[in-house]
C-alpha positions, -999 to 999 in steps of 0.1 A, spaced: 144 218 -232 167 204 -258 201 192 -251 230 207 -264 252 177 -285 283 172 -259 253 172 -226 231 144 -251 262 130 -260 274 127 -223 244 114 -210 242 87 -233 276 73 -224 264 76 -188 228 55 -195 254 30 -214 280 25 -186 242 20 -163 235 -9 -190 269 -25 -194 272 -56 -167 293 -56 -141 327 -79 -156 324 -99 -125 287 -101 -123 280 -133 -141 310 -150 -120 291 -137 -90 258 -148 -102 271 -184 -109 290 -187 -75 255 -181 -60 233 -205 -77 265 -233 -73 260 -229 -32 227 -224 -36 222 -258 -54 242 -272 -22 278 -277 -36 302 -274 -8 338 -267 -12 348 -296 6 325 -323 -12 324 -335 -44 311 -306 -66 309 -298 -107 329 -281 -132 312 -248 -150 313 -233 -184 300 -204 -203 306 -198 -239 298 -177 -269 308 -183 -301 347 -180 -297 344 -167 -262 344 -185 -229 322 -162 -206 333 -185 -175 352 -218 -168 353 -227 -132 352 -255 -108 336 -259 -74 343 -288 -48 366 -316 -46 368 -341 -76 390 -367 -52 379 -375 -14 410 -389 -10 435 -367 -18 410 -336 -13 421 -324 -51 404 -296 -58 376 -297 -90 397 -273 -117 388 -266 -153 416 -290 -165 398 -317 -141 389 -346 -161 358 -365 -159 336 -393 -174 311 -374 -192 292 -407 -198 261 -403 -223 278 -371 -240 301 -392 -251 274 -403 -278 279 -371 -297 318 -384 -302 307 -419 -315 280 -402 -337 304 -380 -352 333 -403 -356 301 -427 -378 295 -396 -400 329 -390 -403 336 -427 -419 307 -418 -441 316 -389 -458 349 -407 -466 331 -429 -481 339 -458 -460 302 -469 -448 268 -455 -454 245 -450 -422 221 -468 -443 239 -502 -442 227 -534 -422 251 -533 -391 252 -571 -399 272 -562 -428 301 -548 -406 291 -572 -374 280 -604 -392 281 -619 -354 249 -602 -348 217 -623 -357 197 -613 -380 163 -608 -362 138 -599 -387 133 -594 -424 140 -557 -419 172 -553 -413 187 -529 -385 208 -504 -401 231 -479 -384 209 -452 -387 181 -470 -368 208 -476 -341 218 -434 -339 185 -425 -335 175 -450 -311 148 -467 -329 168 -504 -336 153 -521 -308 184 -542 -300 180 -559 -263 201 -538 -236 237 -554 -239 236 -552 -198 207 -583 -198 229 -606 -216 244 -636 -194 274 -648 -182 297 -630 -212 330 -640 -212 360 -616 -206 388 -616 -232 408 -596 -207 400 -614 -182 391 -591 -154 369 -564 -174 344 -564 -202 350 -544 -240 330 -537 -265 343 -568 -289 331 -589 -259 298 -586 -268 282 -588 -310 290 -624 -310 270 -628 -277 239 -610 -291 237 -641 -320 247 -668 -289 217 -656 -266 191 -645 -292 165 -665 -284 169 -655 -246 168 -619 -261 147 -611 -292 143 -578 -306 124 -554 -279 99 -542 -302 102 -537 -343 129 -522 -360 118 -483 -365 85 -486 -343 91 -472 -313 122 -446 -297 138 -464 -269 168 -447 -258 192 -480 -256 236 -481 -248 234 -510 -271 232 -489 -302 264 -466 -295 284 -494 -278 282 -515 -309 288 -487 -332 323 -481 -315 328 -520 -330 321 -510 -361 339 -475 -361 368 -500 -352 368 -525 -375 361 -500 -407 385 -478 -397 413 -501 -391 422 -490 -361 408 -494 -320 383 -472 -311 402 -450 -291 429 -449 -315 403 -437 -343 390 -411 -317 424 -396 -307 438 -392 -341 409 -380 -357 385 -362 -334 405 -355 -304 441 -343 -316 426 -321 -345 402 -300 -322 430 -292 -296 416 -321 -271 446 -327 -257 437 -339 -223 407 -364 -236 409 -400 -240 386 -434 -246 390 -450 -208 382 -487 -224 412 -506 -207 432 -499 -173 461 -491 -191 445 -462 -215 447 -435 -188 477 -409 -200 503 -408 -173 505 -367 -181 497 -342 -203 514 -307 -208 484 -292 -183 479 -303 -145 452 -326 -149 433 -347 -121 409 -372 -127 378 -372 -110 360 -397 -87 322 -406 -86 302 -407 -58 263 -408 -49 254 -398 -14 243 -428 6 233 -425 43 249 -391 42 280 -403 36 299 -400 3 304 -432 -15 327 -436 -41 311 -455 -73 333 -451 -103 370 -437 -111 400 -442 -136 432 -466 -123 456 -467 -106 432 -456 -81 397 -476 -91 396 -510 -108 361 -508 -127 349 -545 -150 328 -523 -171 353 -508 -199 329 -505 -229 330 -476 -248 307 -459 -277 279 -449 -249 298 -433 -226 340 -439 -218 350 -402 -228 371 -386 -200 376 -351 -211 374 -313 -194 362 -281 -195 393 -270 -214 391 -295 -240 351 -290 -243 356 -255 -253 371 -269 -284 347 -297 -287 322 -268 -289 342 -243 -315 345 -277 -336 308 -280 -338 305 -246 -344 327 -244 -368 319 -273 -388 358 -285 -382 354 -327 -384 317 -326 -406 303 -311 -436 275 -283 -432 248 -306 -447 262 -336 -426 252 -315 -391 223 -305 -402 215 -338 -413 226 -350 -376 204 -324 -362 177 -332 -384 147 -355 -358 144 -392 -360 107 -406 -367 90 -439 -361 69 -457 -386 37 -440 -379 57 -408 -385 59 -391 -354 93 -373 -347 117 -373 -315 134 -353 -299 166 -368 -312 190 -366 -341 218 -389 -353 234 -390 -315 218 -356 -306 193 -345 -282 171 -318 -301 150 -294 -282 121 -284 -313 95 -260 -311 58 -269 -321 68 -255 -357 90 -276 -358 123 -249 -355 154 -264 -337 157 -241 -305 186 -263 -286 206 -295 -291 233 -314 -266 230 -344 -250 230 -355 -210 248 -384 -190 247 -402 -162 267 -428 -150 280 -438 -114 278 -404 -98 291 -389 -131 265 -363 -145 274 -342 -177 255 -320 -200 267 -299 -228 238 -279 -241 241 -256 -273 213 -230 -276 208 -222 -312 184 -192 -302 203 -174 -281 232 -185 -292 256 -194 -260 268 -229 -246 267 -247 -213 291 -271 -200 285 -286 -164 308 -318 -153 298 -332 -119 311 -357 -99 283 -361 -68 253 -381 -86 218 -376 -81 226 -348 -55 223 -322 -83 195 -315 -106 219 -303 -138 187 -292 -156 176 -270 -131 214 -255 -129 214 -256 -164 183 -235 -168 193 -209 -142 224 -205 -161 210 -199 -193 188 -173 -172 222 -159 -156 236 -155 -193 210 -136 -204 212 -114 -176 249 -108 -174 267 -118 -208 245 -97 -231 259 -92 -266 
C-alpha cells in the first residue's frame, strides 16, 4: 500500500537517523583497537589522528610520553617523527627549485664539492630523493671528527665521504638499484643550507614551519635548539623499546637526554599532532609547492632497467597495478620513536600515529584498522 508523503517522508528521516554514526562511535572504536594493540595508560603509548580534508575526525593520545615525570601523551605532545621528516627536507629541495635557486637535476658535487666524485655519471639530487644515488651509509664511515665536540651535524660529514672513499665506494651504480639510504636526505639538509643561506633549521622554521601554523615544531640538530615554550603546553616525549620487560629509555630532547647523533635531513623533526594537521592542510592545499611540483614529487622513481618504486621525490607511494596512485606518506623509525603519516588519495582521509614505545607496536596494522574504523564511522 502506498505511503502517504508526510508517513514516506517520516520514515525516511527515521532509516537516516538508523544510518548516521554514532558522534562518539569512531572515538570508541579507536579507544578499542589502542588497548587492544596493548597500549597501557601507564606505559609509553602513541598519539592518534583522524582527518578529512579540513576536518580532524579525532586527535587523541594514549599513555605516558615521560617515565619519569609520568606526563601524560597529549595532542600538543611532541615527538621525533624520524623518517617522516623526509617529506620536510623533500619539500624544502623543491621549494629552492621553483625559486629558481637549484635544479634537482644538478650534480650534488656542484653544491658539496667535498664529496668525491665516484664515477663518470654524476649523482644528482634527484638520484639522492628517490633513493637510487648509491652513496655508502654515512653511519659506516670512521672515526669522524666532532666540530662541537660532544655530538655529530650534518656539516660533519661531505668532506669525510671524499677523506674515506676508497674505504667506501659507491654501493652499487648511480640509478641501478632503489636502496633506501639516510645518506641522501642528511646531505640534502647541507645543501638546503648552504643554497639557502641560512642553517637548516632556520630555512625550515621560516619557510615551512611558521607559514603552515607549525608552531610547536623544530629541527632538534643541537642541544640548544629545543624551544624553552610555546604559546600551547607542550611535552616532549621520551623513546623507549621494551627490553627484558622493562622500559628502557633510548632517545629524548635536553635538558633531560644528551644524544651524539644531532644530524638532521632524515629524521630531526620534533613536531605534534596539532602541528601535523597543518602539515596535512598544506599538502592538501598546495600551500609551500606548485600543483605540478607535487605531482611531480608524487610521480615513482625508476631504475635503469626501467622498473618503478614505490617512491617519489621523498614520498612513499602506494600504486595500483595500473599504475593509479592509491596512497602516499612516509614511515619512521628511530630509537623507540615510530611515526607514520599516511594520506589516502582514494578514500580520501589522513592518518597520523606518533609513538614513543618502539617495536612494541605494529603502526601498519593500527594504521590499517584505522582506515577500516574510518570507513565505518566517519562516512561522508
Amino acid at each position: 500500500m502506498a505511503l502517504g508523503t508526510g508517513a514516506a517522508l517520516a520514515l525516511l528521516l527515521r532509516r537516516t537517523a538508523i544510518a548516521e554514526p554514532d558522534p562518539g562511535a569512531l572515538e570508541s572504536a579507536v579507544d578499542r583497537l589502542v588497548r587492544e594493540s596493548g597500549v597501557k595508560p601507564a606505559e609509553p603509548g602513541i598519539a592518534v589522528m583522524l582527518l578529512r580534508p579540513g576536518r580532524v575526525l579525532l586527535q587523541k593520545g594514549y599513555g605516558v610520553a615521560d617515565l619519569r615525570t609520568g606526563a601524560p601523551i597529549t595532542p600538543f605532545t611532541r615527538f621525533e617523527i624520524a623518517s617522516v621528516s623526509k617529506t620536510f627536507t623533500a619539500t624544502a629541495v623543491l621549494m629552492l627549485q621553483e625559486r629558481g635557486l637549484l635544479s634537482i637535476d644538478d650534480d650534488v658535487r656542484k653544491y658539496l664539492p667535498e664529496l668525491p666524485q665516484y664515477a663518470k655519471r654524476p649523482v644528482r639530487l634527484v638520484d639522492m630523493l628517490q633513493h637510487v644515488s648509491g652513496l655508502p651509509s654515512y653511519f659506516s664511515l670512521r672515526d669522524v671528527p666532532m666540530r662541537n665536540k660532544t655530538y655529530w651535524v650534518s656539516e660533519d660529514y661531505p668532506a669525510e665521504f671524499g677523506r674515506q672513499r676508497r674505504q667506501f665506494p659507491l654501493r652499487f651504480p648511480v640509478g641501478a638499484t632503489f636502496e633506501y639510504n639516510n645518506t641522501n636526505f642528511m646531505l640534502m639538509a647541507v645543501v638546503i643550507g648552504r643554497v639557502a643561506g641560512k642553517p637548516f633549521a632556520d630555512f625550515m622554521h621560516d619557510e615551512i614551519f611558521a607559514p603552515t601554523g607549525m608552531t610547536d615544531s623544530f629541527i632538534y640538530g643541537s642541544p640548544d635548539s629545543v624551544p624553552e615554550a610555546t604559546n600551547r603546553p607542550c611535552n616532549n616525549a621520551l623513546g623507549y623499546e621494551l627490553a627484558r620487560k622493562q622500559w628502557a629509555e633510548r632517545w629524548g630532547t635536553a635538558p633531560a637526554r644528551h644524544e651524539q647523533h644531532l644530524e638532521v635531513g632524515d629524521g630531526a623533526v620534533w613536531s605534534n599532532l596539532a602541528d601535523m594537521a597543518n602539515w596535512d592542510n598544506a599538502i592538501r592545499t598546495n600551500l609551500l609547492l606548485k600543483p605540478e611540483t607535487m605531482k611531480l614529487a608524487l610521480t615513482p622513481s625508476k631504475t635503469r632497467d626501467a622498473e618503478a618504486n614505490g617512491y617519489g621525490l621523498g614520498w612513499a607511494l602506494y600504486i595500483d597495478a595500473r599504475g593509479k596512485l592509491l596512497a602516499f606518506g612516509h614511515r619512521g623509525r628511530w630509537s623507540g620513536f615510530e611515526t607514520n603519516y599516511h594520506n589516502d588519495v582514494r578514500n580520501g582521509h589522513t592518518v597520523v600515529l606518533l609513538s614513543n614505545r618502539g617495536t612494541n607496536l605494529d603502526l601498519d596494522v593500527v594504521r590499517q584498522k584505522l582506515d577500516a574504523a574510518i570507513l565505518t564511522y566517519a562516512r561522508g
